[in-house]
C-alpha positions in Angstrom: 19.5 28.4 77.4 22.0 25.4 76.8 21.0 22.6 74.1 20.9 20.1 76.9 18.5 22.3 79.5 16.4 22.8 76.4 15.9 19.2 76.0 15.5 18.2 79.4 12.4 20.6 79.6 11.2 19.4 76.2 11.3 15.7 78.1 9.7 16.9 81.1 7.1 18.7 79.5 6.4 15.7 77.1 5.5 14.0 80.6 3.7 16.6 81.8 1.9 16.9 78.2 0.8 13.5 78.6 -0.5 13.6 82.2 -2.7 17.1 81.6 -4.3 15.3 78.8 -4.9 12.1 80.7 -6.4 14.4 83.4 -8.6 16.4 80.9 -10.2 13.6 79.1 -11.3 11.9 82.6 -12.6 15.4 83.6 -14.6 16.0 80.4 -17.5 13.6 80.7 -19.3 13.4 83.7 -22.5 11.6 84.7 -25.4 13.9 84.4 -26.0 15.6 87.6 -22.6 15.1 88.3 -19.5 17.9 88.8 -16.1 17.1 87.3 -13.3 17.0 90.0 -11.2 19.8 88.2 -12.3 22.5 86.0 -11.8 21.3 82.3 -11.8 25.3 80.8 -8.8 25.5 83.3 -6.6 22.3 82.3 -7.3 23.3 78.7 -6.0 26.6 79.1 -3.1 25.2 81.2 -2.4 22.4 77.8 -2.3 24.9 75.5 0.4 27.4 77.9 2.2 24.1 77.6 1.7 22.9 74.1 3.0 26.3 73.2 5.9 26.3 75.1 6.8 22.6 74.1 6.7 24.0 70.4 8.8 26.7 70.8 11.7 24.1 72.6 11.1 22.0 69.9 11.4 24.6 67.1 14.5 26.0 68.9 16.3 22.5 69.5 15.9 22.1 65.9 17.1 25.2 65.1 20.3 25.0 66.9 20.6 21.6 65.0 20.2 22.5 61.7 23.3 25.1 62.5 25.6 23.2 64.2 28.8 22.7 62.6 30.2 19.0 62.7 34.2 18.4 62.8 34.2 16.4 59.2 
């Protein structure tokens, strides 16, 4: 994977980060005697597949940074 493609997924799934979390906090209180509309367990599960994934871009982008070699 290219530097660039690396961070354009990192963006994306800073988004998609963002939106999932939105989603799971409005699902995880509910009025009593009420169902959520999507299944919490399931967008938590789905967070941390992403969370994961958004660490090891991050830890790879800065990788490749910390090696690059400058023209000084």
């Amino acid at each position: 994977m290219k530097l660039a493609e690396a961070l354009i997924e990192r963006a994306d799934l800073k988004k998609r980060l963002a939106q999932l979390n939105n989603r799971l906090c409005s699902n995880v209180m509910v009025n009593e005697g009420s169902e959520p509309v999507e299944d919490p367990a399931r967008l938590l599960e789905s967070l941390n597949i992403m969370t994961a994934r958004y660490e090891e871009l991050v830890w790879r982008i800065n990788l490749t940074n910390a090696v690059a070699k400058t023209d000084s």
